[in-house]
N, C-alpha and C positions, 0 to 999 in steps of 0.2 A: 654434361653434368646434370642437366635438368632431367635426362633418360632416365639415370642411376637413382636419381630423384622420387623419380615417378614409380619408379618399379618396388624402391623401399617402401614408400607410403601404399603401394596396393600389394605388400606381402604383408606389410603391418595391416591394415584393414581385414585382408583376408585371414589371418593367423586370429588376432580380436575376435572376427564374427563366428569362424567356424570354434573356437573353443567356446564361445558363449553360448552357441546354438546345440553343443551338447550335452548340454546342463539343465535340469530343469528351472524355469526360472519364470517370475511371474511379468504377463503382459501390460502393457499398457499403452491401451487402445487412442489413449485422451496424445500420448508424446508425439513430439515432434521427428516420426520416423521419416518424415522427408528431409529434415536437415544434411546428415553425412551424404548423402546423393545427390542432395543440390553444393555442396565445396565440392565433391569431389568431379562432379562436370562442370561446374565452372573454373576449377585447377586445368581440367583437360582439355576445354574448350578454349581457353587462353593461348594454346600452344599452337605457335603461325605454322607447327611442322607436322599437325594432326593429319592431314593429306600431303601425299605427296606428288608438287608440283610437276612432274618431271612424266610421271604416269595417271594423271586423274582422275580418271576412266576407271583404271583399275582400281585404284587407291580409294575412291569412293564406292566402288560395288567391296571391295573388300572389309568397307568400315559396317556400311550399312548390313551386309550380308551377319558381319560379327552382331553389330546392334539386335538386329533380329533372333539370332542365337541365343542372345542373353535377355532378349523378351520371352522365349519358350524357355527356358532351363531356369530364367524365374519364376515364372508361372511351377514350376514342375519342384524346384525347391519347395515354393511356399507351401503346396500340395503335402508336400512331405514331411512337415514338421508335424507332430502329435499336438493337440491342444485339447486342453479340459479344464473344467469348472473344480476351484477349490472349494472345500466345504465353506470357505467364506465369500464364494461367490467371484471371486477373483478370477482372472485366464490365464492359465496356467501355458508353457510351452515347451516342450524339447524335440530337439531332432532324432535324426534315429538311422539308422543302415542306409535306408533309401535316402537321408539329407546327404551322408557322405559320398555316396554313388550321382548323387545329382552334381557335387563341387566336384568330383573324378569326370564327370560325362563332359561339365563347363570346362575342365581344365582340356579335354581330350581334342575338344571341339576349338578352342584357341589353337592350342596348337598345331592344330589341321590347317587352319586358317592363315597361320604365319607361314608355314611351311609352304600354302600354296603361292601366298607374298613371294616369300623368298626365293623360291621357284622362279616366279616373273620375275624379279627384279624389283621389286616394289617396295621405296623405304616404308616401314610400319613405327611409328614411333609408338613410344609406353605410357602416350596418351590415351592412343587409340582404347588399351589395356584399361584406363582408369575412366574412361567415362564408358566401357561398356562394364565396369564394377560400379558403378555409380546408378545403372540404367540395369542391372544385376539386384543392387539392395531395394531400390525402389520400386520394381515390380513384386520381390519377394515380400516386403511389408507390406503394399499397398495386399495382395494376398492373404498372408494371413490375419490382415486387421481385420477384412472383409470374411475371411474364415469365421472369425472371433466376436465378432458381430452376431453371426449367425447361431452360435451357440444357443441350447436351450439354459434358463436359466435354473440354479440351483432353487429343489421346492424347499418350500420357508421349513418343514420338518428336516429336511439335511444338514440347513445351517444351524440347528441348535443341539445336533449329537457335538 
């Protein structure tokens, strides 16, 4: 049950982020975008069946090798999101073709990943799933906040058209 569990709360998370992410909508740099990344690996790191005892060797080169996947395809998300300055000075963000091609490459790359599990024999529980979405949202905010930072600022004639 806890599987079923796990896999509804990271298709709900996923299905949230990726319709939010193709909207424009404004930033804020000041929130607490670590929160949903730090429940959701602590949800997944609670789970005594996140490796599996039986092959551990494999089960942990399989977690870690995912983890590292979802540190590059975050990094490569965040890359991709558009960001620009509102006439009121605001940070503005939407995704765009290359954000959906980024969640198609992370889905492509899971599934590589289970498939070579499965292959071995190696149980994968829908932990493993949610704390590399967890270590997925957090590389991609900590990205574009630092994007967004980076922005030049609106000059004092733009904000008063």
């Amino acid at each position: 049950m806890i599987a079923l569990t796990n896999v509804l709360v990271i298709a709900a998370v996923v299905v949230v982020v990726v319709q939010r992410q193709m909207r424009a909508q404004r930033l804020d740099t000041e929130r607490r975008f670590w929160l949903l990344p730090l429940i959701l690996g602590a949800f997944a790191l609670r789970d005594p069946q996140l490796i599996d005892h039986q092959h551990t060797a494999l089960s942990v080169t399989l977690l870690v090798a995912g983890l590292v996947a979802v540190l590059g395809m975050g990094s490569v998300w965040g890359w991709t999101v558009r960001l620009w300055r509102a006439a009121d000075g605001s940070v503005m963000a939407k995704g765009n073709r290359a954000t959906v091609a980024a969640w198609i490459g992370m889905i492509a790359i899971r599934i590589g990943l289970y498939g070579i599990g499965a292959a071995l024999h190696v149980h994968q529980a829908g932990s493993s799933l949610m704390l590399g979405m967890a270590v997925l949202l957090l590389v991609r905010s900590l990205v574009v906040n630092w994007r967004a930072r980076t922005l030049e600022p609106v000059p004092p004639t733009a904000a008063l058209r």
